[in-house]
N, C-alpha and C positions, 0 to 999 in steps of 0.2 A: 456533487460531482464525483465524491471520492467512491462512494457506496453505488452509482452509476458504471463506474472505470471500474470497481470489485465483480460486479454484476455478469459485466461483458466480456471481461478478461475470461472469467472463470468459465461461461459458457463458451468461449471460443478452445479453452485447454480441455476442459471436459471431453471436446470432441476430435482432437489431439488426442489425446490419451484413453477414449474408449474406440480408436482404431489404432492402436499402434501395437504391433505385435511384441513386445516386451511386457505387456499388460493384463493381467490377466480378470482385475474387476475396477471400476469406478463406482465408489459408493459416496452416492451425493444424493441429499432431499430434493433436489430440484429435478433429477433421473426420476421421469414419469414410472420408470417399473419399482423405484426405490416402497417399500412398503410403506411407510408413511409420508409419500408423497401429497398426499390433501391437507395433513395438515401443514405441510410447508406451502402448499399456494394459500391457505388460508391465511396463515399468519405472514407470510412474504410474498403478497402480491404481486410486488415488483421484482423478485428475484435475487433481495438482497439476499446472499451466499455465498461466501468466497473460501469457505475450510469445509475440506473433503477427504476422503481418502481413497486413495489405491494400490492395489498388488500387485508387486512383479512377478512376475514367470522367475524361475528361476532359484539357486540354495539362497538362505537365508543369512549366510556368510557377508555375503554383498550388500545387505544393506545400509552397514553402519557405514560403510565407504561413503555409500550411497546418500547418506544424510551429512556426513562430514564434511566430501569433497564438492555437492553441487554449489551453484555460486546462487543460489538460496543464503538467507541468512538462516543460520539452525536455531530458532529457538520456535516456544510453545506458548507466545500470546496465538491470539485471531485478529484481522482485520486490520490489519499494521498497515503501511502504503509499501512498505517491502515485501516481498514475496516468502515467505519463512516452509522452512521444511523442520518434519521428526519423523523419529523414529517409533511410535508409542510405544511396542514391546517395551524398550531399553531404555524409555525417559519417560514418558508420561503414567503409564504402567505400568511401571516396571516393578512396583509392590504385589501385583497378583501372581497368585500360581496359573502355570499354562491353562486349567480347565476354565479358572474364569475370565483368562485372554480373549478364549474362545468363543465362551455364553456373552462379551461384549465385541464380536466378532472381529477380534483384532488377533491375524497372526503374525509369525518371523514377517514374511514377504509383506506387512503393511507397511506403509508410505503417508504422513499425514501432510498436506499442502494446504497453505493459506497462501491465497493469490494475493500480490500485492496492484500496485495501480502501473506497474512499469508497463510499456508494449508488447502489447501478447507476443509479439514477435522477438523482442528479448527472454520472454516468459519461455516461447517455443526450445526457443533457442539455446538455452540452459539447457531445458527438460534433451533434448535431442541431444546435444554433447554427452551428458550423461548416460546414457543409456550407450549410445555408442562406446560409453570407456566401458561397459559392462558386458559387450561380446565379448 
């Protein structure tokens, strides 16, 4: 049921957040344009996928804000039942130099989300306050 509520969440915010104009990419295996999208319906038939990333529009100033203050928990497991946000640049990658940010295509403006199992509409609802504090 957990990996079900990951599944569904995730596809319902995907699509939240690849029209939301603060946004400027959604990079997820399960995005039919993602390059290696076959081998994720291969091995995740069902769509298990709940950690993704995306860009904001906007300086790259904002974002630690951005991963500090959402009401996301901030930490860098996957597949928690909490919803977790990072920053990569500034925590999970933070050992590389900027050119191989880049060759592992993470830059300032990325945003890393693992959905958890709460109501997308809490999920929504986060991600939307947020961005809001960032006009």
């Amino acid at each position: 049921l957990r990996r079900e509520r990951h599944a569904e969440n995730t596809n319902k915010r995907m699509d939240y957040l690849d029209h939301h104009p603060q946004v400027e990419k959604v990079n997820q295996l399960s995005l039919p344009a993602h390059p290696n999208h076959a081998l994720f319906t291969k091995y995740f038939p069902n769509g298990e996928a709940s950690n993704f990333t995306f860009r904001l529009r906007g300086p790259g100033e904002i974002l630690e804000v951005y991963g500090q203050s959402i009401n996301f928990l901030p930490a860098c497991n996957v597949a928690d039942v909490k919803s977790l946000v990072i920053h990569p640049a500034s925590i999970t990658h933070s050992q590389l130099f900027p050119e191989e940010l880049l060759e592992q295509g993470i830059k300032q403006n990325t945003i890393r989300l693992s959905i958890g199992t709460e109501h997308i509409d809490d999920i929504i609802a986060d991600l939307e306050n947020r961005f809001a504090s960032l006009k």
